[in-house]
C-alpha positions in Angstrom: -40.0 1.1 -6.2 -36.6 1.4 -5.4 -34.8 1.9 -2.2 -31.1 3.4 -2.2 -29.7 3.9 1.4 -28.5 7.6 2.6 -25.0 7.5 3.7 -25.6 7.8 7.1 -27.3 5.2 7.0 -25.1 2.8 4.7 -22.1 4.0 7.4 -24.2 2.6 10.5 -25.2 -0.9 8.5 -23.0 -1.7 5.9 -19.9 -3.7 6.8 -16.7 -1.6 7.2 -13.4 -2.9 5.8 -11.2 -2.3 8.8 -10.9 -1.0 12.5 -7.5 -1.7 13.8 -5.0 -0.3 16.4 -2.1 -1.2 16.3 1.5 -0.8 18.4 4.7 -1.8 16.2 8.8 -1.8 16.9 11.3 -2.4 14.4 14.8 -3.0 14.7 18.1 -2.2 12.6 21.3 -3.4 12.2 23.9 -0.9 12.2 23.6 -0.6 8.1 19.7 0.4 8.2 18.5 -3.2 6.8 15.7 -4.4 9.2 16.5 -7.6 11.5 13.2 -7.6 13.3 9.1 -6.4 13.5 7.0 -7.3 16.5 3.2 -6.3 15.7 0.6 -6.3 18.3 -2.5 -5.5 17.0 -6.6 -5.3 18.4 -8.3 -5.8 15.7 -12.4 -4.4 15.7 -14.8 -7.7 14.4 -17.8 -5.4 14.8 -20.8 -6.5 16.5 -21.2 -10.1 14.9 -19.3 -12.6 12.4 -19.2 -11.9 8.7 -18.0 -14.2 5.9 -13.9 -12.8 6.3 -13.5 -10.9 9.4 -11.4 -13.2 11.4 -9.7 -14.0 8.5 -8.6 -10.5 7.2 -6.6 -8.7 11.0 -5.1 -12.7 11.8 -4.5 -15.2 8.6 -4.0 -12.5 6.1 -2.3 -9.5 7.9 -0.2 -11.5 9.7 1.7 -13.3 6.6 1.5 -10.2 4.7 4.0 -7.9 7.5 7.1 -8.5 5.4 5.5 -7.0 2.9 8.5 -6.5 0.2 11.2 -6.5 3.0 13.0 -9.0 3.7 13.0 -9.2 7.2 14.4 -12.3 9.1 12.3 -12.3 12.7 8.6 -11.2 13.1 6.3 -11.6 15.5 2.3 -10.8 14.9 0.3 -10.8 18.3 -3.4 -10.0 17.1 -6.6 -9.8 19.2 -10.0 -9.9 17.7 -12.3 -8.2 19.7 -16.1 -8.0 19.7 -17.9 -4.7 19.9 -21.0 -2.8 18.9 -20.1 -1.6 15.5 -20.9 -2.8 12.3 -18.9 -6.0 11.3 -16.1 -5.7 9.2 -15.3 -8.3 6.2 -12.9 -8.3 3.8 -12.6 -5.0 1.5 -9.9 -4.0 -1.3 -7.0 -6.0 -1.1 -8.0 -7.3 2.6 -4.9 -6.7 4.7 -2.5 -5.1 2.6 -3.4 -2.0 3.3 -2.9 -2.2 7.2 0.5 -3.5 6.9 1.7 -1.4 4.0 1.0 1.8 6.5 2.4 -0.3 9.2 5.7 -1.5 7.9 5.9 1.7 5.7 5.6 4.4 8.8 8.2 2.2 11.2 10.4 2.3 7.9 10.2 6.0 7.7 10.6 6.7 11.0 13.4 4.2 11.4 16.3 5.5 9.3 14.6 8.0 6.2 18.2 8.3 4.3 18.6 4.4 4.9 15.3 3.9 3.6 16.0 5.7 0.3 19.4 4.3 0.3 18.3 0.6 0.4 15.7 1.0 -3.1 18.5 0.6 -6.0 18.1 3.0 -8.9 18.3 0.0 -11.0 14.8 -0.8 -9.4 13.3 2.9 -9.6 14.2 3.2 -12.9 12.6 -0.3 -14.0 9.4 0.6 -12.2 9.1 4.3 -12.9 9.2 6.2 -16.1 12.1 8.3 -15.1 15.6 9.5 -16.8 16.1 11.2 -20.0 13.9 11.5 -22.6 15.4 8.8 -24.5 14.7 6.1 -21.4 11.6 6.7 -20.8 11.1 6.3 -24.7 12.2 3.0 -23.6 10.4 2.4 -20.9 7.2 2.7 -22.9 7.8 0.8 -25.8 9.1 -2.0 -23.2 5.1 -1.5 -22.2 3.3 -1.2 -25.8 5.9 -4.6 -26.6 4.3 -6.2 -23.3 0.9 -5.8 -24.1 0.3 -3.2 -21.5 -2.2 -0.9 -22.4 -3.0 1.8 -19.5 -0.7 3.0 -17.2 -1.1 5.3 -14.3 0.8 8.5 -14.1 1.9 11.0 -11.3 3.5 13.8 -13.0 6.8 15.2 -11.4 6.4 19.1 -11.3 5.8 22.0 -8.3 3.0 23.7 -9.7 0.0 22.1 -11.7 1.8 23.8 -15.1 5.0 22.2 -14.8 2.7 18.8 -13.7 0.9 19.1 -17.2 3.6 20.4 -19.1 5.6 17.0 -18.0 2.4 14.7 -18.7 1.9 16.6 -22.3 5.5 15.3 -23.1 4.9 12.0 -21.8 1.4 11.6 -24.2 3.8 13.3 -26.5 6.6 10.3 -26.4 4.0 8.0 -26.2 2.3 8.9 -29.5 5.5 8.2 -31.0 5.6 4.9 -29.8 
Protein backbone atom coordinates (compact mmCIF):
# COMPACT_ATOMS: atom_id res chain seq x y z
CA UNK A 1 0.00 0.00 0.00
CA UNK A 2 1.03 3.26 -0.72
CA UNK A 3 0.13 6.58 0.69
CA UNK A 4 0.59 9.94 -1.49
CA UNK A 5 -0.57 13.09 0.43
CA UNK A 6 -3.46 15.48 -1.16
CA UNK A 7 -2.21 18.89 -1.60
CA UNK A 8 -4.11 20.29 1.00
CA UNK A 9 -2.77 18.31 3.05
CA UNK A 10 1.00 18.43 1.91
CA UNK A 11 0.40 22.52 2.13
CA UNK A 12 -0.70 22.28 5.97
CA UNK A 13 2.46 19.68 6.85
CA UNK A 14 5.18 19.93 4.54
CA UNK A 15 7.82 22.57 5.25
CA UNK A 16 7.39 25.83 3.24
CA UNK A 17 10.49 27.50 1.81
CA UNK A 18 9.76 31.06 2.89
CA UNK A 19 7.46 33.55 4.81
CA UNK A 20 9.02 36.92 4.95
CA UNK A 21 7.95 40.63 5.18
CA UNK A 22 10.05 42.76 4.68
CA UNK A 23 10.54 46.94 4.68
CA UNK A 24 13.62 48.14 2.47
CA UNK A 25 15.16 51.88 1.56
CA UNK A 26 17.74 52.48 -0.79
CA UNK A 27 19.73 55.40 -1.53
CA UNK A 28 21.42 57.09 -4.67
CA UNK A 29 23.92 59.26 -5.48
CA UNK A 30 23.12 61.91 -7.85
CA UNK A 31 24.38 59.51 -10.86
CA UNK A 32 21.83 56.56 -10.03
CA UNK A 33 24.66 54.13 -8.54
CA UNK A 34 23.43 52.84 -5.14
CA UNK A 35 25.46 54.17 -1.91
CA UNK A 36 23.20 52.40 0.58
CA UNK A 37 20.31 49.40 1.53
CA UNK A 38 18.94 49.13 5.03
CA UNK A 39 16.75 45.82 5.18
CA UNK A 40 14.54 45.10 8.09
CA UNK A 41 12.99 41.93 7.71
CA UNK A 42 10.48 39.41 10.07
CA UNK A 43 11.18 36.41 9.01
CA UNK A 44 8.19 33.35 9.67
CA UNK A 45 10.25 30.10 11.35
CA UNK A 46 6.97 28.28 11.44
CA UNK A 47 5.76 26.56 14.39
CA UNK A 48 9.05 24.62 15.41
CA UNK A 49 12.99 24.38 14.32
CA UNK A 50 13.85 22.54 11.08
CA UNK A 51 17.32 21.62 9.92
CA UNK A 52 17.93 25.40 7.95
CA UNK A 53 15.40 27.80 9.01
CA UNK A 54 17.35 30.17 11.10
CA UNK A 55 19.97 29.87 8.78
CA UNK A 56 18.20 30.74 5.45
CA UNK A 57 16.12 34.72 6.59
CA UNK A 58 19.70 35.59 8.87
CA UNK A 59 23.20 33.96 7.64
CA UNK A 60 22.27 33.48 4.19
CA UNK A 61 19.88 36.49 3.18
CA UNK A 62 21.78 38.79 4.89
CA UNK A 63 25.26 38.24 2.92
CA UNK A 64 23.46 37.70 -0.12
CA UNK A 65 21.68 41.68 -0.27
CA UNK A 66 24.29 42.98 -2.61
CA UNK A 67 23.46 40.61 -4.74
CA UNK A 68 25.46 41.72 -8.08
CA UNK A 69 25.53 45.50 -6.98
CA UNK A 70 28.05 46.88 -5.67
CA UNK A 71 26.84 48.65 -2.87
CA UNK A 72 29.15 50.24 -0.23
CA UNK A 73 26.78 50.47 3.16
CA UNK A 74 24.11 47.91 4.12
CA UNK A 75 22.44 47.22 6.92
CA UNK A 76 20.22 43.78 7.50
CA UNK A 77 17.96 43.96 10.72
CA UNK A 78 16.18 40.40 10.63
CA UNK A 79 13.73 38.98 13.19
CA UNK A 80 12.92 35.35 13.43
CA UNK A 81 9.64 34.88 14.77
CA UNK A 82 7.78 31.79 16.01
CA UNK A 83 4.27 31.03 14.91
CA UNK A 84 1.72 28.36 14.14
CA UNK A 85 2.55 27.53 10.63
CA UNK A 86 4.42 24.88 9.27
CA UNK A 87 8.32 25.36 9.57
CA UNK A 88 10.11 26.59 6.88
CA UNK A 89 13.76 25.08 5.80
CA UNK A 90 15.80 25.81 3.20
CA UNK A 91 14.21 25.48 -0.49
CA UNK A 92 15.75 26.27 -4.10
CA UNK A 93 18.56 28.38 -3.83
CA UNK A 94 17.70 29.38 0.01
CA UNK A 95 17.77 33.16 0.09
CA UNK A 96 18.39 34.27 -3.25
CA UNK A 97 15.26 34.49 -4.12
CA UNK A 98 14.09 36.97 -1.29
CA UNK A 99 16.80 39.33 -1.96
CA UNK A 100 16.78 39.19 -5.72
CA UNK A 101 12.91 40.62 -5.42
CA UNK A 102 14.11 42.75 -2.76
CA UNK A 103 17.09 44.59 -4.19
CA UNK A 104 15.47 44.17 -7.70
CA UNK A 105 12.00 46.09 -6.87
CA UNK A 106 13.95 49.07 -4.77
CA UNK A 107 16.21 49.20 -8.03
CA UNK A 108 13.26 49.59 -10.21
CA UNK A 109 11.54 51.82 -8.27
CA UNK A 110 14.64 53.87 -7.55
CA UNK A 111 15.76 55.35 -10.85
CA UNK A 112 14.18 52.78 -14.01
CA UNK A 113 16.29 54.83 -16.87
CA UNK A 114 19.37 54.64 -14.35
CA UNK A 115 18.80 51.14 -13.82
CA UNK A 116 19.03 50.35 -17.56
CA UNK A 117 21.63 52.83 -17.95
CA UNK A 118 24.05 51.26 -15.47
CA UNK A 119 23.96 47.37 -17.33
CA UNK A 120 26.70 48.02 -20.28
CA UNK A 121 25.81 46.58 -23.64
CA UNK A 122 29.02 44.99 -23.55
CA UNK A 123 27.50 42.90 -20.69
CA UNK A 124 23.97 42.24 -22.35
CA UNK A 125 25.41 41.28 -25.40
CA UNK A 126 27.97 38.67 -23.60
CA UNK A 127 25.01 37.19 -21.66
CA UNK A 128 22.27 37.29 -24.17
CA UNK A 129 22.01 35.97 -27.71
CA UNK A 130 21.29 39.36 -29.16
CA UNK A 131 22.60 41.49 -32.30
CA UNK A 132 22.71 40.53 -35.84
CA UNK A 133 22.45 37.39 -37.16
CA UNK A 134 26.04 37.05 -37.55
CA UNK A 135 26.69 37.61 -33.46
CA UNK A 136 24.58 35.50 -32.27
CA UNK A 137 26.21 32.93 -34.71
CA UNK A 138 28.89 33.79 -32.48
CA UNK A 139 27.55 33.65 -29.45
CA UNK A 140 26.62 30.05 -30.03
CA UNK A 141 29.58 28.61 -31.34
CA UNK A 142 31.39 30.50 -28.24
CA UNK A 143 28.79 27.90 -26.32
CA UNK A 144 29.12 24.58 -28.58
CA UNK A 145 33.39 25.52 -28.15
CA UNK A 146 32.61 25.67 -24.18
CA UNK A 147 31.07 22.55 -23.81
CA UNK A 148 27.65 24.01 -23.18
CA UNK A 149 25.06 21.95 -24.27
CA UNK A 150 21.40 23.36 -23.40
CA UNK A 151 20.58 26.66 -23.16
CA UNK A 152 17.44 28.38 -22.19
CA UNK A 153 15.61 30.59 -24.53
CA UNK A 154 13.05 33.56 -24.25
CA UNK A 155 12.15 34.48 -27.67
CA UNK A 156 11.88 38.28 -28.43
CA UNK A 157 8.57 38.82 -30.36
CA UNK A 158 4.79 40.49 -29.65
CA UNK A 159 2.75 37.78 -30.68
CA UNK A 160 3.46 33.90 -30.14
CA UNK A 161 4.28 33.92 -34.29
CA UNK A 162 6.86 36.36 -34.25
CA UNK A 163 8.08 34.43 -30.77
CA UNK A 164 8.40 31.08 -32.87
CA UNK A 165 9.34 32.56 -35.90
CA UNK A 166 12.55 34.17 -33.92
CA UNK A 167 13.18 30.64 -32.02
CA UNK A 168 12.84 28.73 -35.57
CA UNK A 169 15.89 31.01 -36.72
CA UNK A 170 17.71 30.54 -33.73
CA UNK A 171 17.42 26.34 -34.00
CA UNK A 172 18.04 27.32 -37.52
CA UNK A 173 21.67 29.09 -36.69
CA UNK A 174 22.29 26.62 -34.33
CA UNK A 175 22.08 23.70 -36.69
CA UNK A 176 24.68 25.35 -38.57
CA UNK A 177 26.88 25.47 -35.82
Amino acid sequence: MKWVAERSEAFLTDAHGRDHVTHAEMAFDAEGKITGLRVKTIANLGAYMSTFSSSVPTYLYGTLLSGQYEIAAIYCEVDAVYTNTVPVDAYRGAGYAEVATDVQRLWLEGRRDDAAARVPDELVLKTNLLGTTAMVRERLALYRRAGITTIRVEPAGDTLDARLANLGRLLELARTI
